[in-house]
N, C-alpha and C positions, 0 to 999 in steps of 0.2 A: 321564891322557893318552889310551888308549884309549877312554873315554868322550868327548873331546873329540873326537877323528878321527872318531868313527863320528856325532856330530849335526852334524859339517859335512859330513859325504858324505850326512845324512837331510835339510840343508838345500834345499829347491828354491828354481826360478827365483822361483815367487810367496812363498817365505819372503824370499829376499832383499828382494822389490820391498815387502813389509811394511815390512820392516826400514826401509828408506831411507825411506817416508812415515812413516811414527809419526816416524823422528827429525827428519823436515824439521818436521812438524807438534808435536812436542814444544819446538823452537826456539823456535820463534812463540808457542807457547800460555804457554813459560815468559816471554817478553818482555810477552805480555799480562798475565799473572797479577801482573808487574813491577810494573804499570801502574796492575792493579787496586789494589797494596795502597800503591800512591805516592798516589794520588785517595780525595779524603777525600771521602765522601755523606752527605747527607743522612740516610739512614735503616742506622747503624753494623751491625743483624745481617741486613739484606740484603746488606751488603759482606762479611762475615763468610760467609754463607753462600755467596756467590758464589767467593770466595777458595776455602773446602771444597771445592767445585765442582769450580773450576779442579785441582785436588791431586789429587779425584777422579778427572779426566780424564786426569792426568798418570801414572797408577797404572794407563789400559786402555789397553794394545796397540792394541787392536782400534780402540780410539775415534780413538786417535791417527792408527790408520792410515787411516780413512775419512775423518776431518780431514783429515791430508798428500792424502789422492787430491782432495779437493776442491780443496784449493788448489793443485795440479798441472793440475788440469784448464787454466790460462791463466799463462803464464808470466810475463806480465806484464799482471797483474788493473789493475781499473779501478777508482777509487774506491767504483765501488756494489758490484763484485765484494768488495772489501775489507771494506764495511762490513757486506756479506750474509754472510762468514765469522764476523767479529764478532759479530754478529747471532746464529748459530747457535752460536758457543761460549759466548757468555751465557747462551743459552737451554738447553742441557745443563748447563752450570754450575749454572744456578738449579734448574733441574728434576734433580737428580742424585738426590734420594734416589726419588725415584719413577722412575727410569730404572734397568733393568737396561745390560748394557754392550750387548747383543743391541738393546734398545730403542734405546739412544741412536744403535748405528751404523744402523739402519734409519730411525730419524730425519734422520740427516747424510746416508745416501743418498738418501733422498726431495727434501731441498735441493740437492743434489749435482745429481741426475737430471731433476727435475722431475717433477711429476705424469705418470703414464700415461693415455694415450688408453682412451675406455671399448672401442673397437675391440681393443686391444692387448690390456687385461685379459683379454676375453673369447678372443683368441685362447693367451693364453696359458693360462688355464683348460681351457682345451679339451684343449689340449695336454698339461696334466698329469691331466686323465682319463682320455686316453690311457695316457698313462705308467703310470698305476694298472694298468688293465684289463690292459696287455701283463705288465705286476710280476705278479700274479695270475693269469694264465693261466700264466705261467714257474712262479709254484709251486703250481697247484692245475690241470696239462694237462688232468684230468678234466672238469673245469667246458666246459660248452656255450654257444652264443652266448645262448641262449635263457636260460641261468641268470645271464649278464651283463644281457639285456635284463630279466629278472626284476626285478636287486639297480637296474637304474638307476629302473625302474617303484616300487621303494619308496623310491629316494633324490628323484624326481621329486614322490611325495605328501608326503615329510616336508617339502621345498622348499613346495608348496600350504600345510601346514598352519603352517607358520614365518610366511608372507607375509600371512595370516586375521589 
């Protein structure tokens, strides 16, 4: 009882908002999975594995819930919306044993998001070398600007000799 009280006051806003995609998105992917094993194909252990697939997906949280955010993105999707969701839950289905869950939701949000601008990347690269150098100064105060232009001057040739 006490254990139950205490992980709903540990639950947050973005647990809850989990919560409700995975199951909007478990809905769906189980009427798909329906679907799959009603359609009989041509080639029996791609449907086999696809079905795996589907179980697969049905088994991560995480998949599910980056699924549900997709299909949340339009409240009322368009057929190519529909058939590009479809489209990606085949494609993690089929691809499941080479997919970690880490893989597959990075995958679903790259569809989800669309590709970034080479602008973007770079700004946000930037951004998190920043972030490094201020991490690093917070735990090593002693370090001089000259010892950061040092470490970037050998990250700057290993870059040269990667690019060779």
């Amino acid at each position: 009882m006490v254990d139950h009280m205490l992980a709903d006051t540990l639950n947050t806003d973005r647990s809850h908002a989990n919560t409700y995609y995975a199951d909007i998105a478990r809905q769906v992917i189980e009427a798909t999975g329906e679907q799959l094993r009603d359609v009989a194909t041509d080639d029996p252990v791609a449907h086999a594995k696809r079905r795996l697939g589907i179980d697969w997906i049905l088994s991560r949280k995480t998949v599910l819930t980056e699924l549900g955010r997709m299909m949340d993105a339009n409240p009322n999707p368009t057929s190519r919306e529909v058939s590009r969701f479809n489209a990606v839950v085949r494609s993690v289905a089929d691809r499941h044993k080479r997919h970690t869950a880490k893989s597959a939701c990075a995958y679903i949000r790259g569809r989800r998001l669309g590709e970034t601008d080479y602008r973007d990347r770079v700004a946000a690269l930037h951004h998190d070398l920043n972030a490094a150098i201020n991490l690093h100064r917070q735990r090593y105060p002693e370090s001089t600007w000259d010892d950061i232009r040092r470490a970037l001057d050998l990250t700057a040739g290993q870059i040269k000799h990667k690019r060779s």
